[in-house]
DSSP file (Angstrom, degrees, kcal/mol; ACC not computed):
  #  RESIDUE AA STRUCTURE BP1 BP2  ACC     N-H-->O    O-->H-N    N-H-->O    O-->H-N    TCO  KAPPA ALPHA  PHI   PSI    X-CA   Y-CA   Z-CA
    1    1 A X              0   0    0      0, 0.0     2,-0.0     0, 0.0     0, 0.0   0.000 360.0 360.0 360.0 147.8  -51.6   14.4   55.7
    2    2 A X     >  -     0   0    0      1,-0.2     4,-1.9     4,-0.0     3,-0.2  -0.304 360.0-119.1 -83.6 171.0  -49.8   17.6   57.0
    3    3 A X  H  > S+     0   0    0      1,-0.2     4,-1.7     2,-0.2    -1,-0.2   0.937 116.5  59.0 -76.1 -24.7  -48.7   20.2   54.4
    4    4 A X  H  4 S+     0   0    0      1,-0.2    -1,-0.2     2,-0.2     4,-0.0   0.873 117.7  42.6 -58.9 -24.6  -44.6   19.7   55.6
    5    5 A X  H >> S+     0   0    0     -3,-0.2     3,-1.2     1,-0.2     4,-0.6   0.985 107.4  54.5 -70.4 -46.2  -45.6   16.0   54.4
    6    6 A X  H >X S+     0   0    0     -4,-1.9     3,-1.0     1,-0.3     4,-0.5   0.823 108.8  52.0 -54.2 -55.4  -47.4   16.8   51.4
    7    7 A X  H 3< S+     0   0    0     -4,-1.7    -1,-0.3     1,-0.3    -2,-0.2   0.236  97.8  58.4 -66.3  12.0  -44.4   18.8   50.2
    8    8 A X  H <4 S+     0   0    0     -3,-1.2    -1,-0.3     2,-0.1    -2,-0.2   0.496 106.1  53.2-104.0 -23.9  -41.8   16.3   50.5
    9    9 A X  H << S+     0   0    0     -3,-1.0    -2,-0.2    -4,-0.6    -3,-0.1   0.869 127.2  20.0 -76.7 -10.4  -44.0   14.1   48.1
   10   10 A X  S  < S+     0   0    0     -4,-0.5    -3,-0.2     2,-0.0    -2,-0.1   0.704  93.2 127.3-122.9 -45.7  -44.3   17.1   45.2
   11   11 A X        -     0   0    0     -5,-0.2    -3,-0.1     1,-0.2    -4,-0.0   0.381  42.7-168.6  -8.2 126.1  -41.4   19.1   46.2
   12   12 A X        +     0   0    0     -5,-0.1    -1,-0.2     4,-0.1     2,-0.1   0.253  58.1 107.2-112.5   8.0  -38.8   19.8   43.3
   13   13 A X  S >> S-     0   0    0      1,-0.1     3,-2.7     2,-0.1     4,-2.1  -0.711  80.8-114.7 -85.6 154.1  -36.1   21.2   46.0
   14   14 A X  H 3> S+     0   0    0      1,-0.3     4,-1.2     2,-0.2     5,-0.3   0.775 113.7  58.5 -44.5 -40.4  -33.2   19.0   46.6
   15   15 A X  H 34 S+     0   0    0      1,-0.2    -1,-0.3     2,-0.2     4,-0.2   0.705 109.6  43.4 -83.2   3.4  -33.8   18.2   49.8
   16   16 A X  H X> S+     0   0    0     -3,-2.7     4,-2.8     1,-0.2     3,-2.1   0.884 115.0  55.4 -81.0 -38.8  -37.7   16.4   49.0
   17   17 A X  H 3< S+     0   0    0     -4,-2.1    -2,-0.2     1,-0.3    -1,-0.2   0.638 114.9  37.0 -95.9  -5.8  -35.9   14.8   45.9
   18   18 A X  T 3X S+     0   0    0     -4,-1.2     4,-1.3    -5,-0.2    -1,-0.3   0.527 112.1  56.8 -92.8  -9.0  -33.3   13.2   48.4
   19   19 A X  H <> S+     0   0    0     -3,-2.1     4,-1.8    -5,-0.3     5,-0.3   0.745 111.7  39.7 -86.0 -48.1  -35.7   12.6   50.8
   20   20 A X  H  X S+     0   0    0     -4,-2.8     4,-0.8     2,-0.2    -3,-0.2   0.801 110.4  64.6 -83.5  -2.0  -37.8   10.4   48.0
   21   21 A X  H  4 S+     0   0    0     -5,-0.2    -2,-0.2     2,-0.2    -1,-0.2   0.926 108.6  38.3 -61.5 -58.8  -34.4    9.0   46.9
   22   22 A X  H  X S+     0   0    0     -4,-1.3     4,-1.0     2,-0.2    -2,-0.2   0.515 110.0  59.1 -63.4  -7.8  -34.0    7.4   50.2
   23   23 A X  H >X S+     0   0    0     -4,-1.8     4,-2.0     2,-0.1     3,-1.7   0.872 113.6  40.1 -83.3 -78.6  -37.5    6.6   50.5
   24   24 A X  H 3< S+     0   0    0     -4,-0.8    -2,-0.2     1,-0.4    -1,-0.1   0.228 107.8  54.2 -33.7 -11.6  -37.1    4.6   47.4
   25   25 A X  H >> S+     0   0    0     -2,-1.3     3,-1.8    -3,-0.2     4,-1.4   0.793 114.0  51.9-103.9 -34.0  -33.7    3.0   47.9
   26   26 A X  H <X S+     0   0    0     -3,-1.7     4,-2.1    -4,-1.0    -2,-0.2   0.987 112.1  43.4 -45.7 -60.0  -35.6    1.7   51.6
   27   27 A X  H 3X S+     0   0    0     -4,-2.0     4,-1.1     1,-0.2    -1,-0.3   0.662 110.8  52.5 -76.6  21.5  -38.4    0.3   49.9
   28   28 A X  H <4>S+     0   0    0     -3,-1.8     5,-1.0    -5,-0.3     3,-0.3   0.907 107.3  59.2-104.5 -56.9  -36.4   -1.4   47.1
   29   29 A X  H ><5S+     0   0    0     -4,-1.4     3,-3.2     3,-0.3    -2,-0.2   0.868 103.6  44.1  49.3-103.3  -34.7   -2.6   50.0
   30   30 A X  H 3<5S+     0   0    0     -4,-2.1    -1,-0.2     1,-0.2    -2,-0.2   0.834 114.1  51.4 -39.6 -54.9  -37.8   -4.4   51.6
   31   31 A X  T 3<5S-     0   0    0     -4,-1.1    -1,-0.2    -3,-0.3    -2,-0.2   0.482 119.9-114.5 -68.7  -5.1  -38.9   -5.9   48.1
   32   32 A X  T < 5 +     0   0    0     -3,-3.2     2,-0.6     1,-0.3    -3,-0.3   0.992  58.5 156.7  55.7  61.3  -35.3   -7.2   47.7
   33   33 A X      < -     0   0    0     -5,-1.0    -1,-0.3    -8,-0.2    -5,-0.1  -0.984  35.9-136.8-128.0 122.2  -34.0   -5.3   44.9
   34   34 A X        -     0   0    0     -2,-0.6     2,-0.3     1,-0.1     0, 0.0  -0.381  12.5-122.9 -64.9 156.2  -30.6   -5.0   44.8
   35   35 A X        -     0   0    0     -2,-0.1     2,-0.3     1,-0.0     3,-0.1  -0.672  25.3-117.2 -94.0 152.8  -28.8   -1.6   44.0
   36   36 A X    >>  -     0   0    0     -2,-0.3     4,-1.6     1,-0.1     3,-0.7  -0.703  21.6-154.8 -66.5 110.8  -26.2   -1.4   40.8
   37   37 A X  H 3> S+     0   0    0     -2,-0.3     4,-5.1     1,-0.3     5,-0.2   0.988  93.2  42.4 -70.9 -27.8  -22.8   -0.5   42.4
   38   38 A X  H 34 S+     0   0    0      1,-0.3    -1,-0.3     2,-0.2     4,-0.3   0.215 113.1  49.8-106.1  20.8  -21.7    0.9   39.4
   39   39 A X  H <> S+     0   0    0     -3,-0.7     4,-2.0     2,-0.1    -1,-0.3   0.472 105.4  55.6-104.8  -4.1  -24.6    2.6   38.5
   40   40 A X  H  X S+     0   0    0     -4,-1.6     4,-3.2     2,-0.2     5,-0.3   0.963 109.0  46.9 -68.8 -60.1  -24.9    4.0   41.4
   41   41 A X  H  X S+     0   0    0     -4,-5.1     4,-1.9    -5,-0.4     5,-0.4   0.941 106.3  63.6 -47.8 -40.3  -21.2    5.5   41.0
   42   42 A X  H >> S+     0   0    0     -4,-0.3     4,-4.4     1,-0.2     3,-1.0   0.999 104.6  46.0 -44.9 -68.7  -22.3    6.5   37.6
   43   43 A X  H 3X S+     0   0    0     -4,-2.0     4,-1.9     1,-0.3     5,-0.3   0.898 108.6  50.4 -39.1 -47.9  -24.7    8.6   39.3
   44   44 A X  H 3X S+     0   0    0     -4,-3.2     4,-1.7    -5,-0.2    -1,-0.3   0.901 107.1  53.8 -75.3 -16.3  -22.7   10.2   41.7
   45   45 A X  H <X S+     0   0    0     -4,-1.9     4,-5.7    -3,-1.0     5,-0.3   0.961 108.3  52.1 -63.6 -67.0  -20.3   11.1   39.3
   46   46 A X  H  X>S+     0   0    0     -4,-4.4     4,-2.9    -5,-0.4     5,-1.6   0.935 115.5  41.6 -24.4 -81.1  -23.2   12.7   37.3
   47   47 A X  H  <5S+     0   0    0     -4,-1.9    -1,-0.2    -5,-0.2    -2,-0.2   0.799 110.2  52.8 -22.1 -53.7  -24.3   14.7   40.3
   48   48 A X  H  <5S+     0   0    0     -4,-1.7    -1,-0.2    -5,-0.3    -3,-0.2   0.931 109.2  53.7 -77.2 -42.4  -20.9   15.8   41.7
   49   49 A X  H  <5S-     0   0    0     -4,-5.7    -2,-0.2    -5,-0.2    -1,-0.2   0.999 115.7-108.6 -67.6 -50.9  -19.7   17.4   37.9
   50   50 A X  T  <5 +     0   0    0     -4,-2.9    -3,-0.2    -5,-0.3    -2,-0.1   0.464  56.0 171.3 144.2  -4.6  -22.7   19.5   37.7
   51   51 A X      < -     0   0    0     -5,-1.6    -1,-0.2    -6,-0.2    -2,-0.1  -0.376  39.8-111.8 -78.3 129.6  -24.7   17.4   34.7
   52   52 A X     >  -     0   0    0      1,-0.1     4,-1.2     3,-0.1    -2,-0.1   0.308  22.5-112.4 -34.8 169.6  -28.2   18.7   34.2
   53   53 A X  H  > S+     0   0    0      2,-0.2     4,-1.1     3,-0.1    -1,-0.1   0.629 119.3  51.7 -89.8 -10.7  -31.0   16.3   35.3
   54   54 A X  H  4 S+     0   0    0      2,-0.2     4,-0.3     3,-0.1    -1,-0.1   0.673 108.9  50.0 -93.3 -28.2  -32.1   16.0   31.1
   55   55 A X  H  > S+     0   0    0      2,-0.2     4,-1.1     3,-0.1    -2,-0.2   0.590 112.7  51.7 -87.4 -28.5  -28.4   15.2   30.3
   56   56 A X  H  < S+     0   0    0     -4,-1.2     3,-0.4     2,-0.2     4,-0.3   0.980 112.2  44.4 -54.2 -59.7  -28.7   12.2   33.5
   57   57 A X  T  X S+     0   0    0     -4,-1.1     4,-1.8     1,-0.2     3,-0.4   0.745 107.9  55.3 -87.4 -19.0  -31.4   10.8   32.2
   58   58 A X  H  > S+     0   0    0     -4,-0.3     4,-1.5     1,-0.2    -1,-0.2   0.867 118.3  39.7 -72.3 -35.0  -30.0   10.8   28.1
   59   59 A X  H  < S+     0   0    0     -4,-1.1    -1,-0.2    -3,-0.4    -2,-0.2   0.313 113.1  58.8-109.3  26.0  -26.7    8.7   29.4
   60   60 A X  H  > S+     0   0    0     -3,-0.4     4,-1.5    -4,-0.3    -2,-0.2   0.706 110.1  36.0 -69.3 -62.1  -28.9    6.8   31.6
   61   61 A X  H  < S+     0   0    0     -4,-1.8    -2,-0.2     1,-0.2     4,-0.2   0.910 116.4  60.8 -73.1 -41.9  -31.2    5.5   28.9
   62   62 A X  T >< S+     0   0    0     -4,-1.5     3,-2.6     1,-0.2     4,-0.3   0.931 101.7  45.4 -42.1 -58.7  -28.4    5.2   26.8
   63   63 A X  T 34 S+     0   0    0      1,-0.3     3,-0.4     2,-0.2    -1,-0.2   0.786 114.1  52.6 -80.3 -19.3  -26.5    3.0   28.7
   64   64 A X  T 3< S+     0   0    0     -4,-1.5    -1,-0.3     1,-0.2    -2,-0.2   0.336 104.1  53.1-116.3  41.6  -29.5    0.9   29.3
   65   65 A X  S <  S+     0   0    0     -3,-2.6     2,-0.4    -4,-0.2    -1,-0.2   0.033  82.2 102.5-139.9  26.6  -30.6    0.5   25.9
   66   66 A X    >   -     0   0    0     -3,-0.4     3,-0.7    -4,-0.3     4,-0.2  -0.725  65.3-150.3 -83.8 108.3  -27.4   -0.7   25.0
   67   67 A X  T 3  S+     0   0    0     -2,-0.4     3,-0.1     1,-0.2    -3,-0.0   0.573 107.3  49.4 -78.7  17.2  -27.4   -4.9   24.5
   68   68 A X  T >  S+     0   0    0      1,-0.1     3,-2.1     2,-0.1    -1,-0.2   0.508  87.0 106.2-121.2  10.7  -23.8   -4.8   25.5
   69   69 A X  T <  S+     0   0    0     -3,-0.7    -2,-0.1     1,-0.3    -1,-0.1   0.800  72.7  50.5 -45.9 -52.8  -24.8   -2.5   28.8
   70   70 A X  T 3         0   0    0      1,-0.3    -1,-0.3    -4,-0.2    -2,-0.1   0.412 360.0 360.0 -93.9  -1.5  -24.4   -5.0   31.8
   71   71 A X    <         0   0    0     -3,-2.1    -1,-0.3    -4,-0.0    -2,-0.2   0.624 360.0 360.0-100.9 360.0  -21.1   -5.9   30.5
């Protein structure tokens, strides 16, 4: 593998970690796993205000360790 490749897999700059979002929503895709619309908006929401990536992942797990979550 070349090193531009190699660094898209380990990469912590945005544009590897959107590059391995989109790998990820593809191959979710092929296995037939649907995406969440509204956790997907959740996410963008996240993103667009500015919330650290430790404070995404705390109302992430939150919300899906919730039994009343999916409603």
């Amino acid at each position: 593998m070349d090193e531009p490749a190699k660094s898209k897999f380990a990469s912590e700059d945005r544009a590897s970690k959107e590059w391995r979002r989109a790998q990820m929503i593809e191959n979710n895709a092929i296995e037939g796993v649907t995406r969440d619309p509204s956790l997907s908006a959740m996410v963008t929401e996240m993103r667009e205000a500015g919330t650290s990536t430790e404070a995404q992942i705390a109302r992430l797990l939150q919300r899906h360790s919730r039994p009343d979550a999916a409603e």
